[in-house]
C-alpha positions in Angstrom: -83.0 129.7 28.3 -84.8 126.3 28.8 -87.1 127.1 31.5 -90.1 129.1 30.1 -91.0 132.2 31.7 -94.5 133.4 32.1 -97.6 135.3 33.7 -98.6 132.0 34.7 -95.6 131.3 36.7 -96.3 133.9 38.7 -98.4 132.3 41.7 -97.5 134.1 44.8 -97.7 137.6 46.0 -94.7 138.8 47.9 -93.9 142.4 49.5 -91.1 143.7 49.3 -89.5 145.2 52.4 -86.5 147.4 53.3 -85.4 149.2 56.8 -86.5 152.5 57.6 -84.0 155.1 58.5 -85.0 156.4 61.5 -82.9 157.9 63.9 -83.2 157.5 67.7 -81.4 159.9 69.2 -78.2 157.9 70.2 -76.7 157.2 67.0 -78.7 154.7 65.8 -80.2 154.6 62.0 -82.2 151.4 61.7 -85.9 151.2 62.1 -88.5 148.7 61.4 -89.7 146.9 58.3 -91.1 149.1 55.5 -93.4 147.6 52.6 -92.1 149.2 49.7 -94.2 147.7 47.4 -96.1 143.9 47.0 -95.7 142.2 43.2 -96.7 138.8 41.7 -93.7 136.3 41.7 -92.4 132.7 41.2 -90.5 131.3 43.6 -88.8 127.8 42.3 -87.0 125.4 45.3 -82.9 125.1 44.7 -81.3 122.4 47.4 -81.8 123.4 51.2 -79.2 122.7 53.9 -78.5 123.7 57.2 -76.4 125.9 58.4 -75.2 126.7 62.2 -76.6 129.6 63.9 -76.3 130.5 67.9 -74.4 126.7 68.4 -77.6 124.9 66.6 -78.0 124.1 63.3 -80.7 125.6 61.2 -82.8 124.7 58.3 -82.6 126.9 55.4 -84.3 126.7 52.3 -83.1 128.9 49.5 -85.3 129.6 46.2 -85.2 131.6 42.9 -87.6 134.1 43.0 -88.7 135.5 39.6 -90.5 138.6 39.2 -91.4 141.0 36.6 -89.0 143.9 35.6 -90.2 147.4 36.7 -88.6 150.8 38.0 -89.9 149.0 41.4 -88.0 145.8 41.2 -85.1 147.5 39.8 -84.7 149.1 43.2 -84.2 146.2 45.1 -80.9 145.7 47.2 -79.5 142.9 49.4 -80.4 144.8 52.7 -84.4 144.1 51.7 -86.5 141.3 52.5 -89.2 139.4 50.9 -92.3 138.3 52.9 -95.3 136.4 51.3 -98.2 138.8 50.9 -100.4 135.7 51.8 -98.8 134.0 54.9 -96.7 136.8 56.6 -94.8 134.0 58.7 -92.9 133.1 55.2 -89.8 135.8 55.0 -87.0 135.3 52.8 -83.6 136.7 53.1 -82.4 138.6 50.1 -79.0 136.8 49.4 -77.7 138.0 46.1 -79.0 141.4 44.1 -81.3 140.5 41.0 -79.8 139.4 37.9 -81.6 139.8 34.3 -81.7 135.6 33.1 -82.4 136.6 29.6 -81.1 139.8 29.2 -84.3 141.1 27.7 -85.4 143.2 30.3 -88.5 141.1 31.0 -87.6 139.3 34.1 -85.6 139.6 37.3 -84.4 136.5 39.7 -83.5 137.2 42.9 -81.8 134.3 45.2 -83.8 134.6 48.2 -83.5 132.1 51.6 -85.8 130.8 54.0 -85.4 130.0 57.4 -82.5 132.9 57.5 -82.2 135.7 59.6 -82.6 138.4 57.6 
């Protein structure tokens, strides 16, 4: 791997977020955002684009967002979301599950988007 990997990477605090299951009576099983759990990660900038959403194109930004391996981070799915711990306005869009780069069991990226509905 030619990118080096470190604690000082690390510089943001994210949470991670998934639905809750909550039933409302008519069928329905989604429920609002859940913090599952907030870690230290890196988030590194790939190419943004735009995309068309509701006839108007939109800005999205996506980013590779690296975070320690745990039995927390293992858990992650698709269906979550990532929103910075420090500026809740930043969420990110969970667009592909979290791959091991190295294949040492150290770290996990996760392809994440902003500016996505989510």
């Amino acid at each position: 791997m030619s990118r080096q990997t470190g604690a000082g990477r690390l510089r943001e605090r994210v949470r991670f977020q998934s639905r809750a299951v909550v039933d409302d009576g008519y069928g329905n099983t989604r429920g609002a955002w859940v913090t599952r759990f907030t870690v230290a990660a890196g988030l590194r900038p790939l190419r943004g684009g735009e995309q068309v959403m509701a006839s108007r194109l939109q800005g999205v930004q996506p980013y590779v967002l690296t975070v320690r391996q745990s039995s927390q981070t293992r858990l992650v799915a698709s269906d979550w979301r990532v929103v910075d711990a420090r500026d809740a306005s930043r969420v990110f869009a969970i667009t592909a599950p979290p791959t091991d780069p190295d294949a040492l069991g150290l770290w996990l990226d996760i392809l994440v988007t902003q500016g996505e509905p989510g």
